[in-house]
C-alpha positions as CSV (number, residue, x, y, z in Angstrom):
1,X,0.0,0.0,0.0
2,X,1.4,3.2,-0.9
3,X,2.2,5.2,2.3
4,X,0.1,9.0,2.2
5,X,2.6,11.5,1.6
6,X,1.5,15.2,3.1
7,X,5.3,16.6,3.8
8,X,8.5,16.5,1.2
9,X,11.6,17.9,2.2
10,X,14.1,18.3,-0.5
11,X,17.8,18.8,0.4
12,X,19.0,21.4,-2.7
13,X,22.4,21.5,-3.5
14,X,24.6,24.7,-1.9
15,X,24.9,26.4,-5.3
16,X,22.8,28.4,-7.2
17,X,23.5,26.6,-10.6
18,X,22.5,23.0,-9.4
19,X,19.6,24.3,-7.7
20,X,18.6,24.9,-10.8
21,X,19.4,22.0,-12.4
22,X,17.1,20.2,-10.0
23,X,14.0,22.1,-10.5
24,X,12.6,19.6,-12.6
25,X,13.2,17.2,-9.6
26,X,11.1,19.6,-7.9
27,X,8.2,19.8,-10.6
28,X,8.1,16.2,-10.9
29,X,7.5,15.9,-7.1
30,X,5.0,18.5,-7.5
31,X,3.2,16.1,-10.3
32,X,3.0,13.1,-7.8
33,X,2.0,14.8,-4.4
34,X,0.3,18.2,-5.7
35,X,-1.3,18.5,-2.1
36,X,1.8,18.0,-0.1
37,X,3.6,20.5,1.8
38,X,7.0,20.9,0.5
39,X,10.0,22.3,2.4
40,X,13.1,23.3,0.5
41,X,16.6,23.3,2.5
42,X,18.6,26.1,1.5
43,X,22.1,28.0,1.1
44,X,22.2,30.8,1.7
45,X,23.5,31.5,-1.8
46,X,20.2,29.8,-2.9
47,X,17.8,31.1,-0.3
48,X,16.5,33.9,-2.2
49,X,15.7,32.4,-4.9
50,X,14.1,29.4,-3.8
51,X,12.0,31.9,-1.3
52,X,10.2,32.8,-4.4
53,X,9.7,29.7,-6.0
54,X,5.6,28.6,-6.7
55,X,6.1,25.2,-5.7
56,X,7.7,25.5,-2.2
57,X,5.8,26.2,0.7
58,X,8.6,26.9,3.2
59,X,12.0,26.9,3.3
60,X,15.3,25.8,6.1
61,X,18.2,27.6,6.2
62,X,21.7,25.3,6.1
63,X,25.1,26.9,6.6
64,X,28.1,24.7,5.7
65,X,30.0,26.7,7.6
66,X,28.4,25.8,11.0
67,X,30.1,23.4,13.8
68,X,29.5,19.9,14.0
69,X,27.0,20.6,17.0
70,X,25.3,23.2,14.6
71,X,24.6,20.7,12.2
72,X,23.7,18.1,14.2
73,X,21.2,20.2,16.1
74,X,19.8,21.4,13.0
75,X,19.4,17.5,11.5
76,X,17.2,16.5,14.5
77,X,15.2,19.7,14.7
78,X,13.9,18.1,11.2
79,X,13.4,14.7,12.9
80,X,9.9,13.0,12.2
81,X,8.2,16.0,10.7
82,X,8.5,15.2,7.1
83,X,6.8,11.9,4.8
84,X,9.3,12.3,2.4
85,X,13.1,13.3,1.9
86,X,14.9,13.9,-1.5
87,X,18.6,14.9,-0.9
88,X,19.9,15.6,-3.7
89,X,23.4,16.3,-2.0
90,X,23.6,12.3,-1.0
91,X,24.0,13.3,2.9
92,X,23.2,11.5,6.0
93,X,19.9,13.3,6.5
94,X,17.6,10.8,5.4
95,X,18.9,8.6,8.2
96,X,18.4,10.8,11.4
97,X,15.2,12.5,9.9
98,X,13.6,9.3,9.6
99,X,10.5,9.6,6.6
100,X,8.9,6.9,5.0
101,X,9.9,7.6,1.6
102,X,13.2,8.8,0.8
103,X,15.6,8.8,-2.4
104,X,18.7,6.0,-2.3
105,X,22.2,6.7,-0.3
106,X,23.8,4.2,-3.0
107,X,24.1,5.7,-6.3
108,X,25.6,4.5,-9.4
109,X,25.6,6.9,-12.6
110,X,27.0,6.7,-16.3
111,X,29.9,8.5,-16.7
112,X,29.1,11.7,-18.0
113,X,25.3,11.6,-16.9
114,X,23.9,15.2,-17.6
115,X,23.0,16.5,-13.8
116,X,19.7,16.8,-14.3
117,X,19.0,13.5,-15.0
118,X,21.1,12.3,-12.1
119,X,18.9,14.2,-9.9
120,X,15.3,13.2,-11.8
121,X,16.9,9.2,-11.5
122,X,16.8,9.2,-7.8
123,X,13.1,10.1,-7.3
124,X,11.7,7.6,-10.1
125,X,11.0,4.8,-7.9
126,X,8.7,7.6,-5.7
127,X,7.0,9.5,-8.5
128,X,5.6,6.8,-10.6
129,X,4.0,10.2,-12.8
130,X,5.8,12.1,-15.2
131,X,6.1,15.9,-14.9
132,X,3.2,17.9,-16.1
133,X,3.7,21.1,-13.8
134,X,6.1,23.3,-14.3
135,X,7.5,25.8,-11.1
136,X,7.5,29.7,-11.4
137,X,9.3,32.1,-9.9
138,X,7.0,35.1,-8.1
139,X,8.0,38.5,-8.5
140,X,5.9,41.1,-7.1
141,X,3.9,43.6,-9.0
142,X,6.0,46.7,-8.1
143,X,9.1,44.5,-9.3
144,X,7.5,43.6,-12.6
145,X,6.7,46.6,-13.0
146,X,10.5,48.0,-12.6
147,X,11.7,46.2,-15.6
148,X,8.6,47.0,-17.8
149,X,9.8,50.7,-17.3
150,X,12.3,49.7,-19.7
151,X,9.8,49.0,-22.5
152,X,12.2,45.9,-23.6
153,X,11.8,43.9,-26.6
154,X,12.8,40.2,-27.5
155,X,16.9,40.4,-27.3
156,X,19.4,38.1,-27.4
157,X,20.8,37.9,-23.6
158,X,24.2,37.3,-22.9
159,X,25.5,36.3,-19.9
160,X,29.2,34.5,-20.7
161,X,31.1,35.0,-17.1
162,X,31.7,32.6,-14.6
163,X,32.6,32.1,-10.8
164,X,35.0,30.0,-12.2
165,X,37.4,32.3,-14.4
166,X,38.4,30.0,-16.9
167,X,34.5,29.2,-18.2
168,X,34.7,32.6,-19.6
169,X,34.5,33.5,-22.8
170,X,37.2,36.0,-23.7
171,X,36.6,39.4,-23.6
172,X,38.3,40.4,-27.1
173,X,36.0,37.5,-29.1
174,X,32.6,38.3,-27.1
175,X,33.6,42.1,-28.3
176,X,33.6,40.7,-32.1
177,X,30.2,39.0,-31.3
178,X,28.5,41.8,-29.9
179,X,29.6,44.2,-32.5
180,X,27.9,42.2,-35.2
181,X,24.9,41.2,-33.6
182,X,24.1,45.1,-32.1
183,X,24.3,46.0,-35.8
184,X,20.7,43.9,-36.4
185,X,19.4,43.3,-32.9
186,X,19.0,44.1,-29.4
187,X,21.3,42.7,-26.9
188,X,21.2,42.4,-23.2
189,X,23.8,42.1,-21.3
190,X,23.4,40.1,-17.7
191,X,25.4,39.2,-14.6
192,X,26.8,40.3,-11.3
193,X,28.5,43.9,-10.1
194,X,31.5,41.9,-10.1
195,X,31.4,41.4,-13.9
196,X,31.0,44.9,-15.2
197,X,35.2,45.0,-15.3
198,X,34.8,41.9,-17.5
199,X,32.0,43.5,-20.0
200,X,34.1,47.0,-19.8
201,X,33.0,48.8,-22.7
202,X,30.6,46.5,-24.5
203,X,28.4,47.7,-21.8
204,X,28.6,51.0,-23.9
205,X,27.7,49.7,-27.3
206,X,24.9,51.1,-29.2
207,X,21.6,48.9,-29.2
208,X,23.1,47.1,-25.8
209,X,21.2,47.1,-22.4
210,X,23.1,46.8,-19.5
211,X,21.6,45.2,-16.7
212,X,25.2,44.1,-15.1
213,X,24.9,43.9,-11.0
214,X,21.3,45.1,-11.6
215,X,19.5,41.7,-11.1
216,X,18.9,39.0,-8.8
217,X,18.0,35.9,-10.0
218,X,14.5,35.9,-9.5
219,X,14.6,38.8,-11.9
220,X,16.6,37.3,-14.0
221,X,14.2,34.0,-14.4
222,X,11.7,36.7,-14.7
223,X,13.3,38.6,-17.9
224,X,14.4,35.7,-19.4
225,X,11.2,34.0,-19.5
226,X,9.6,37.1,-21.0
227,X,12.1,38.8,-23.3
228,X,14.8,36.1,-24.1
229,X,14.4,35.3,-27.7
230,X,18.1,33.5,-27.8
231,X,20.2,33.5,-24.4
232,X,24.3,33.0,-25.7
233,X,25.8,32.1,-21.9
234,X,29.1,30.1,-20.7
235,X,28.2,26.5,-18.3
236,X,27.1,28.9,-15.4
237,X,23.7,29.1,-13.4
238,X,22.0,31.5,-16.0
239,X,22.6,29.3,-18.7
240,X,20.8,26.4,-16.9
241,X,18.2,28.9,-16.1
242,X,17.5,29.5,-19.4
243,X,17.3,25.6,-20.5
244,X,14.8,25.0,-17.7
245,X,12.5,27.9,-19.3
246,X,13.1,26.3,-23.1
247,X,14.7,29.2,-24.8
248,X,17.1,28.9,-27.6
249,X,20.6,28.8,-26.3
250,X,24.3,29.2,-27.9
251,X,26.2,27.4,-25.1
252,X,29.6,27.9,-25.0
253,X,31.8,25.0,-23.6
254,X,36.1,24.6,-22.7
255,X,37.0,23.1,-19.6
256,X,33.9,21.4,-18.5
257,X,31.8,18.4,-20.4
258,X,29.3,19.8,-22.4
259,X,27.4,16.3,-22.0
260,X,27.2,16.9,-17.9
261,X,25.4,20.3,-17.9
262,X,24.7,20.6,-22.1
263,X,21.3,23.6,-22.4
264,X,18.8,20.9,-22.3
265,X,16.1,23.3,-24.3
266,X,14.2,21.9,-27.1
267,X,16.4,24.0,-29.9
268,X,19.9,24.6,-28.5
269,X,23.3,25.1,-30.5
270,X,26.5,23.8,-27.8
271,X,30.1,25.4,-29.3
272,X,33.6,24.5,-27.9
273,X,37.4,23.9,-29.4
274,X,36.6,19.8,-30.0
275,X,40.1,19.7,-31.5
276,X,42.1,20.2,-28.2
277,X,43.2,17.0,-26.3
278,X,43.2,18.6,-23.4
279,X,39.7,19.2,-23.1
280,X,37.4,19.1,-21.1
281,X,40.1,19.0,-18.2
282,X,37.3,19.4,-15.4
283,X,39.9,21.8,-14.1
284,X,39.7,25.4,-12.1
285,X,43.2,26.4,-13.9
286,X,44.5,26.6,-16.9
287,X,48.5,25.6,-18.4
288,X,47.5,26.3,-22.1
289,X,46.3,30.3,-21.7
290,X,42.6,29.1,-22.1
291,X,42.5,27.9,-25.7
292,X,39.3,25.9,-25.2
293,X,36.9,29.2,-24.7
294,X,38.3,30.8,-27.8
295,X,35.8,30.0,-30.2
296,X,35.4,31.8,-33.1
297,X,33.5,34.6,-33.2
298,X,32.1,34.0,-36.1
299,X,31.0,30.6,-35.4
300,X,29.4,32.3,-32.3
301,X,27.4,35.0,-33.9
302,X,26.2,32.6,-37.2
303,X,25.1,30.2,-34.7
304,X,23.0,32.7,-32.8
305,X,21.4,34.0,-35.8
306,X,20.7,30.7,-36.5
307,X,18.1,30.2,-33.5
308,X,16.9,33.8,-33.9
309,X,15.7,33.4,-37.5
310,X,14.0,29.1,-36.8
C-alpha cells in the first residue's frame, strides 16, 4: 500500500546553478503529491531564490560553515516532521530524519550523466507520474513593473562569465560577437556587479542594455522568461536557467563536459574547441592560456542568428 505523503523535504544542492538543475526534480515531485507540503533546504547563496519559488511552501536555512554541534542540532530539529526526503546532495539526512519515503544513499551513474538526470533518476521509484507542472518564480507587482519601465523587446541575452574564471568566454571574441549582432538586434547584457570589469565597454555599445549587477536571480528568471528570444551564456547558473525555461541557447563550452550540464532546451546550439586534447580537463586552472573558450566569433554570432531566425 502506498504510504500518504503530506510533507516532502528536499535537500537542494549549496549552489545556485545546481539548484537549478534540479527544479525539474522539484516539478516532478509536485506532479506526484500536488497536495503535499514541500520544504526546501537552502544556502544561503540559494535562499533567495528558492524563497520565491511557486512550488515550495517553506524553506530551512543550512550553513556549511556551521560546527559539527550546529549541524547536528539542526538534523534533529527536522526529525519526524517530514513523509518524504529527496537529498539531492547524497547526505546523512535521510537517516536521522527518519521519513517513509526517501531517495537511495547508494548511487551509481554513467559516466558523463547530464546532472539533471542524475537528480530526476533518484526520485523515479517515488514519482511513478511524469512531470506535467512546471514551477514559477514570483515577483511582485512593483518588481514587474520596474523592468517593464524599460519597454524591452525580444533580445538576445548574454551572460558569458563565470565564478569559475576559466569558463569565460574572452573578452576580445565576445567584443567581435557583440559588435555584429548590435548592428541587427537588441542585446542584453546580464550578470553580477563583479562582472561589469569583465563586459568594460561593450556595456557602452549602441543597441546594448546593460543590466550588469542590476538583477537577482529571480529577476533574471523573470526577464528571461519574457524577453529572451536566444540567451548566448558560458556552463554557469543563467545558462541552466535558461534551459529550464526552453529558450534557444548558444552554449559555450572549454574546460567542462558539455554532456554533464549541455542547455537541455528543445532548440539549443553547444560550441567548444573539439580539437584540443586537453579538453574538457574538469579543471579550475588553466597551463595552455585558455585555448578551449576561444571559439570563433564567427561561429558564435552565425550560430545565434541561426536560433533567432528558426
Amino acid at each position: 500500500m502506498k504510504p500518504e505523503i503530506k510533507s516532502i523535504i528536499i535537500n537542494f544542492p549549496t549552489n545556485i546553478g545546481d539548484t537549478i538543475l534540479g527544479l525539474p526534480t522539484l516539478d516532478r515531485i509536485k506532479t506526484n503529491y500536488p497536495q503535499a507540503k514541500i520544504t526546501a533546504i537552502v544556502s544561503n547563496r540559494t535562499k533567495d531564490f528558492l524563497t520565491r519559488n511557486s512550488f515550495v511552501d517553506e524553506i530551512v536555512l543550512f550553513d556549511k560553515t556551521w560546527t559539527k554541534s550546529q549541524k547536528r542540532k539542526f538534523a534533529l530539529a527536522l526529525r519526524g516532521k517530514y513523509d518524504m526526503l529527496v537529498d539531492l546532495k547524497n547526505s546523512f539526512l535521510p537517516l536521522i530524519v527518519g521519513p517513509k519515503l526517501r531517495t537511495p544513499f547508494l548511487r551509481f551513474f554513467p559516466k558523463n550523466l547530464h546532472i539533471k538526470e542524475k537528480y530526476l533518476s533518484l526520485i523515479k521509484r517515488i514519482t511513478p507520474l511524469g512531470q506535467t507542472q512546471k514551477s514559477d518564480c514570483v515577483l511582485s507587482e512593483e518588481e514587474k513593473s520596474k523592468w517593464e519601465k524599460l519597454n524591452m523587446v525580444p533580445s538576445i541575452f548574454i551572460a558569458c562569465t563565470s565564478l569559475t574564471a576559466i569558463k569565460c568566454y574572452p573578452y576580445e571574441y565576445l567584443k567581435q560577437v557583440v559588435e555584429e549582432l548590435a548592428q541587427t538586434y537588441p542585446v542584453v547584457i546580464i550578470g553580477s556587479e563583479k562582472d561589469r570589469q569583465f563586459y568594460a565597454d561593450i556595456l557602452s555599445m549602441p543597441a546594448v542594455l546593460d543590466l550588469v549587477g542590476k538583477t537577482q536571480m529571480n529577476d533574471v528568471f523573470y526577464l528571461l522568461k519574457k524577453y529572451a528570444k536566444v540567451l548566448l551564456a558560458v556552463d554557469s547558473s543563467i545558462m541552466h536557467m535558461g534551459s529550464y525555461l526552453d529558450i534557444p541557447i548558444v552554449g559555450l563550452f572549454g574546460p567542462t563536459h558539455p554532456k554533464r550540464s549541455y542547455p537541455y532546451s528543445e532548440r539549443s546550439i553547444v560550441l567548444w574547441n573539439k580539437g584540443l586534447t586537453c579538453t574538457p580537463c574538469e579543471r579550475a586552472q588553466c597551463r595552455f592560456n585558455i585555448e578551449c573558450m576561444k571559439i570563433k566569433p564567427q561561429e558564435v554570432v552565425q550560430a545565434i542568428k541561426k536560433l533567432w531566425q528558426q
